[in-house]
C-alpha positions in Angstrom: -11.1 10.0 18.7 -10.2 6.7 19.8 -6.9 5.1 19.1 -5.0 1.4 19.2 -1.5 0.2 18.7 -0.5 -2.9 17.0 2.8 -5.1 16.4 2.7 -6.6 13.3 3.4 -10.4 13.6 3.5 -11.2 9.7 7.0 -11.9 8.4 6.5 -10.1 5.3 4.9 -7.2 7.6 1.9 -4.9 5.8 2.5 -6.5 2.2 -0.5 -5.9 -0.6 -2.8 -8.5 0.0 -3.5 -7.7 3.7 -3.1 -4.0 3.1 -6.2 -5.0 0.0 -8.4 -6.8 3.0 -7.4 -3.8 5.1 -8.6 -0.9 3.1 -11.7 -2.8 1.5 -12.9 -3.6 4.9 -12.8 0.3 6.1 -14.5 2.0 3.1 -18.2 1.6 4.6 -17.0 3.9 7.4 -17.7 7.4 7.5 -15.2 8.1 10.4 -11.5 9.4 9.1 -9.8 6.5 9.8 -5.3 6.7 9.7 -2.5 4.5 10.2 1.1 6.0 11.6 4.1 4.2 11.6 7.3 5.9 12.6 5.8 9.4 12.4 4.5 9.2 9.3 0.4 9.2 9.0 -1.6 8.1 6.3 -5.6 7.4 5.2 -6.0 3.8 6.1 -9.0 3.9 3.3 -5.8 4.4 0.9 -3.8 1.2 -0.3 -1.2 3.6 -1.8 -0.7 5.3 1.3 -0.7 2.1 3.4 1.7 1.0 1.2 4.0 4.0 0.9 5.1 3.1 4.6 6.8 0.0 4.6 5.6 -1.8 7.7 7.8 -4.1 8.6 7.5 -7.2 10.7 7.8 -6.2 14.3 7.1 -3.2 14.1 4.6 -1.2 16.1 2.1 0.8 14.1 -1.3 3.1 15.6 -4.5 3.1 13.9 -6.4 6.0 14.7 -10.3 6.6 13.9 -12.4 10.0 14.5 -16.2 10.1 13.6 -19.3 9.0 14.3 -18.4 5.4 13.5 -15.2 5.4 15.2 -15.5 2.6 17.6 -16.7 0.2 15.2 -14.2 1.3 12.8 -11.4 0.4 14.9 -12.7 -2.9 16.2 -13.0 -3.7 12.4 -9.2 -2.9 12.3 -8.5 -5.0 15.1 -10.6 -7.8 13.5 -8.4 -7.8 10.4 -5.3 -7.3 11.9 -6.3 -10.8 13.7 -7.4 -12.6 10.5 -5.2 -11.5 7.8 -2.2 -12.2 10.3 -1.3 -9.2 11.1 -1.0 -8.9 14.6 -2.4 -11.3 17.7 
């Protein structure tokens, strides 16, 4: 398992069009792929669970990923984090 924070840096935080790019970019991966913000954990393939939690800006969120793909499922994260905004 292999495992990265982020602080989100968008002033609307993890609103629906990043949380789209973010979930459409993951489903290729076969690795179980999560995102847990204040002790709450959800499927990061899930835009209704990404949404349930409410990211706001400045907060600090962890995506975790465990499988065979994991590495390159978390530097996909990291890669739209960067574009859509997200985080730096």
């Amino acid at each position: 398992m292999v495992e990265k924070q982020f602080t989100i840096t968008d002033e609307a935080g993890i609103h629906a069009r990043p949380a789209s790019a973010l979930v459409g970019s993951l489903s290729k991966f076969k690795s179980d792929i999560t995102l847990e913000h204040k002790g709450k954990k959800v499927n990061l393939k899930s835009i209704l669970g990404v949404m349930s939690l409410g990211v706001a800006s400045g907060s600090t969120v962890t995506v975790a990923a465990n499988g065979e793909d994991e590495e390159e499922a978390l530097a996909q994260v990291s890669q739209v984090m960067a574009s859509e905004g997200l985080s730096n």
